[in-house]
C-alpha positions in Angstrom: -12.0 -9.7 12.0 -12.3 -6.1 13.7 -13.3 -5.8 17.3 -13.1 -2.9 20.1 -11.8 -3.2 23.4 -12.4 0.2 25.4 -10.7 0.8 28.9 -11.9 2.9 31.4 -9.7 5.2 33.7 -11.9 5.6 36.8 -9.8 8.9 38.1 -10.5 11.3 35.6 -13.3 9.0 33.0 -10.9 9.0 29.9 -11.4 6.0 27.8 -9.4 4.1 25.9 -10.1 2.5 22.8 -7.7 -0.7 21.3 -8.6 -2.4 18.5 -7.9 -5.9 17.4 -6.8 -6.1 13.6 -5.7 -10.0 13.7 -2.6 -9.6 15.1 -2.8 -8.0 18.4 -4.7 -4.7 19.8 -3.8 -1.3 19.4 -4.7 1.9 20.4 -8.1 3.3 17.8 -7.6 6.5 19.9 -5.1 8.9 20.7 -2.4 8.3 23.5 -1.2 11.4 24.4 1.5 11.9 26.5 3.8 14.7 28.3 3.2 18.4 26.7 1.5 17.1 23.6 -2.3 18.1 24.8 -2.9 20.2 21.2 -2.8 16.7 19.5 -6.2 15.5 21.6 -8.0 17.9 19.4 -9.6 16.2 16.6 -10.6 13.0 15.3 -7.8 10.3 15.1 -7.3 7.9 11.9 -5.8 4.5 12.0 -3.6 4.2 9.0 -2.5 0.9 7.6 0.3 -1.2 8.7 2.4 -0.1 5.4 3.3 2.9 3.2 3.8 2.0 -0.6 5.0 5.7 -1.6 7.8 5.5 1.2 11.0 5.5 -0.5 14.8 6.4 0.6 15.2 10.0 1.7 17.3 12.0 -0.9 19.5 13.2 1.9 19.8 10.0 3.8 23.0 10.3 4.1 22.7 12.9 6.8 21.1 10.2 8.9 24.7 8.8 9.3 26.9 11.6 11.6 30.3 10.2 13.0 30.2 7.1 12.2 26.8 7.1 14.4 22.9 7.1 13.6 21.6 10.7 13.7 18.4 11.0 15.8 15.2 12.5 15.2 14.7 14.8 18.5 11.8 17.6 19.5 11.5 20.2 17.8 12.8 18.8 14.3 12.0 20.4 11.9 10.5 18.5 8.0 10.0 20.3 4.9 6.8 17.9 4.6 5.2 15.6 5.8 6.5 12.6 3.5 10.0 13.6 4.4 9.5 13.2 8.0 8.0 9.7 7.2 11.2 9.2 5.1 13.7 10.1 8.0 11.9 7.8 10.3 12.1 5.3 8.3 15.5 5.3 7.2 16.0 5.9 11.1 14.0 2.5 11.7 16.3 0.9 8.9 19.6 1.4 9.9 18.9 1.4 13.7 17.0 -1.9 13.2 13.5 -2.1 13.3 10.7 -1.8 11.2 8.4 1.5 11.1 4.7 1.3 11.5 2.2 4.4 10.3 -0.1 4.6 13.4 -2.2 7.4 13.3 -2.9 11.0 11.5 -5.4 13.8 13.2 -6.5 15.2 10.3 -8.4 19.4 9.8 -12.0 19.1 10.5 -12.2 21.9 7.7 -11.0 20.6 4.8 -9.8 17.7 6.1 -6.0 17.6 5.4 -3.4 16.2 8.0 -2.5 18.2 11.3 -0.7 15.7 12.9 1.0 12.1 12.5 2.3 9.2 14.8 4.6 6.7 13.4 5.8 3.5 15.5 7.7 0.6 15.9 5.9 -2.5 14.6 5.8 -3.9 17.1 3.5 -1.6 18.9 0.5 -3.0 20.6 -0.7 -6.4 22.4 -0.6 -9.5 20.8 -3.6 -12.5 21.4 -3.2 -15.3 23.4 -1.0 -18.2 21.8 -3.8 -20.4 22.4 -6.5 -21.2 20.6 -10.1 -21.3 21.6 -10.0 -24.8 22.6 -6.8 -24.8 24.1 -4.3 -25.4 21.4 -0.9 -23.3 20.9 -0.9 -21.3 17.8 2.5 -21.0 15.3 3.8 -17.6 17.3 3.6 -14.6 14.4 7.1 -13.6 13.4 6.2 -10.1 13.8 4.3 -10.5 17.2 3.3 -7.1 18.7 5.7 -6.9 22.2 3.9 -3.5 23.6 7.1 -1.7 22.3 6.5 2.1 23.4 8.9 3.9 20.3 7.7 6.6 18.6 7.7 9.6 16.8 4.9 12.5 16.8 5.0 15.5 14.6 2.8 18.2 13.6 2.4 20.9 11.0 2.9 24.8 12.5 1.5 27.5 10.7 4.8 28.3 9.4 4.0 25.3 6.7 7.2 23.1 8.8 6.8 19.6 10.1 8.4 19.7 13.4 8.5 16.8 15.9 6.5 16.7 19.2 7.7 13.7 21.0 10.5 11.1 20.6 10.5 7.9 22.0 14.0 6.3 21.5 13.8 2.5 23.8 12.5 -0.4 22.4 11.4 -3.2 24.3 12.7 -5.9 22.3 15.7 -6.6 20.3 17.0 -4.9 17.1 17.3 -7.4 14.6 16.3 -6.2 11.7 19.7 -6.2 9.9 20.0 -3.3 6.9 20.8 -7.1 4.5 17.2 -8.1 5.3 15.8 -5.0 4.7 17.3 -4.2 1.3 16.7 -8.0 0.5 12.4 -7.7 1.2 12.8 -4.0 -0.2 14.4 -5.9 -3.7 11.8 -8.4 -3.8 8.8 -6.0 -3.5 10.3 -4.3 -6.5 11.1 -7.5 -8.6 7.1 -8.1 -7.8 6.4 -4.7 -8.7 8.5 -4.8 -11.8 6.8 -8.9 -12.3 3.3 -7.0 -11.9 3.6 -4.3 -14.3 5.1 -6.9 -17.0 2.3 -9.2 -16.8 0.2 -5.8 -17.5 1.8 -5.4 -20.0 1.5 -8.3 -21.8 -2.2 -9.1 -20.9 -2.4 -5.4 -22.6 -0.8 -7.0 -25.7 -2.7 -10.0 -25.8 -5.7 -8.0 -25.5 -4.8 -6.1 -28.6 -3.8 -9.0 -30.8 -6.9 -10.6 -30.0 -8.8 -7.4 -31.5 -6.6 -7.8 -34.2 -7.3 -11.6 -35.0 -11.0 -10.4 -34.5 -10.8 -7.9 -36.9 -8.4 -9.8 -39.6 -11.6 -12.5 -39.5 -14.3 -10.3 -39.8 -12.6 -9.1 -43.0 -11.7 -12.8 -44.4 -15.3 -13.2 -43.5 -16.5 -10.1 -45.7 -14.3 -10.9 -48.2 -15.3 -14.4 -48.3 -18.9 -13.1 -49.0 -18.3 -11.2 -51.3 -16.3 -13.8 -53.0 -19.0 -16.6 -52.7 -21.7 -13.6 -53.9 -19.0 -13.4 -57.3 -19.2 -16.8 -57.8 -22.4 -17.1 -57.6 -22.6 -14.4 -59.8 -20.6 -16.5 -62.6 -22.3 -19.9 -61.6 -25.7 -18.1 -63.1 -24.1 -16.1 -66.0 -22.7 -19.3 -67.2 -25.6 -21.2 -66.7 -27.7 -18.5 -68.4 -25.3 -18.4 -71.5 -25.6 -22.5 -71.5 -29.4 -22.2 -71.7 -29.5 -19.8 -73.9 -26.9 -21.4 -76.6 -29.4 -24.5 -76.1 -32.4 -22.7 -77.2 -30.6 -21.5 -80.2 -29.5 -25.0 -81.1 -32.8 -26.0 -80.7 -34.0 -23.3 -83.3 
């Protein structure tokens, strides 16, 4: 369930918006620090917690410099704004954390993304781990810890992606080993892979089962028409028997 807690900031009136998606609150509007003012204009969107058409960069090797993680840092520049998501989240990978798509101000013209914040998952304010009478709740695995990392980027009118603000600390420990990852990374492909295959087989049953409907509405037809022949006979013959009676008769 979905609920808004707004904040006040008595000083200068702001107001800030979390909201509660089941797991913890986060922030529905904008947080805006240092010289990134140009990213208050606008409307805000809260994306979801994952991004299916995220793959490996092609260059991800040039995350690794050294021996050492390369960093993304101000004034970056992206091609697009996929491959930005892409660095960051090879970044997350191999430093050890899992990426979260926060929020996108998007063109009040035609709509189309100005402006994107990607996180650490672990962004935001989890609930109390008791329940409403009292009880502890089973502690989430991925509890939100208030972790402040983050990377904002925008698009210039040159048609370049280029970071805005870089947030490197975490709050909590890096765990997320690059084993784990490629292990959850396989088994949302084998289910992938499992999904498309069951597809693809209800697609064939489907169309045998046409088939069987259509192979019975012939032996149907045909079975008419066969009955309707010997019907056809039946009388003939008994027409002939009568009539070589009458003659017999005569």
């Amino acid at each position: 369930m979905l609920f808004d807690l707004c904040l006040y900031k008595h000083s200068d009136t702001k107001v800030l918006t979390l909201q509660h998606d089941g797991f913890g609150f986060v922030p529905k509007t904008a947080v805006v620090e240092g010289n990134d003012s140009e990213l208050e204009k606008g409307d805000w969107q809260y994306d979801d917690l994952e991004d299916d058409n995220l793959g490996e960069s092609e260059d991800n090797a040039k995350l690794v410099e050294g021996g050492e993680v390369r960093e993304p840092y101000v004034g970056m520049e992206f091609e697009s704004e996929d491959d930005a998501k892409r660095f960051y989240n090879d970044y997350a990978r191999k430093v050890g954390f899992v990426m979260r798509i926060m929020q996108r101000r998007r063109s009040e013209v035609d709509g189309k993304t100005l402006a994107r914040h990607l996180g650490c998952n672990k962004q935001g304010v989890s609930p109390s781990p008791k329940g409403k009478v009292g009880q502890e709740k089973k502690p989430q695995p991925n509890a939100r810890e208030g972790c402040k990392a983050t990377m904002q980027f925008k698009l210039e009118k040159s048609g370049k992606w280029v970071v805005t603000r870089f947030i490197k600390e975490h709050n909590h420990p890096l765990n997320v080993s690059v084993h784990e990852y490629n292990n959850l990374r396989e088994k949302d492909k084998k289910i992938q892979e499992l999904a498309k295959e069951l597809q693809r087989q209800e697609e064939l049953t489907a169309a045998y089962r046409e088939r069987l409907i259509n192979l019975l509405e012939n032996i149907e037809n045909k079975s008419d028409r066969l009955s309707s022949k010997v019907l056809a006979v039946v009388q003939n013959v008994r027409k002939a028997e009568a009539e070589a009676l009458t003659i017999s008769k005569a």
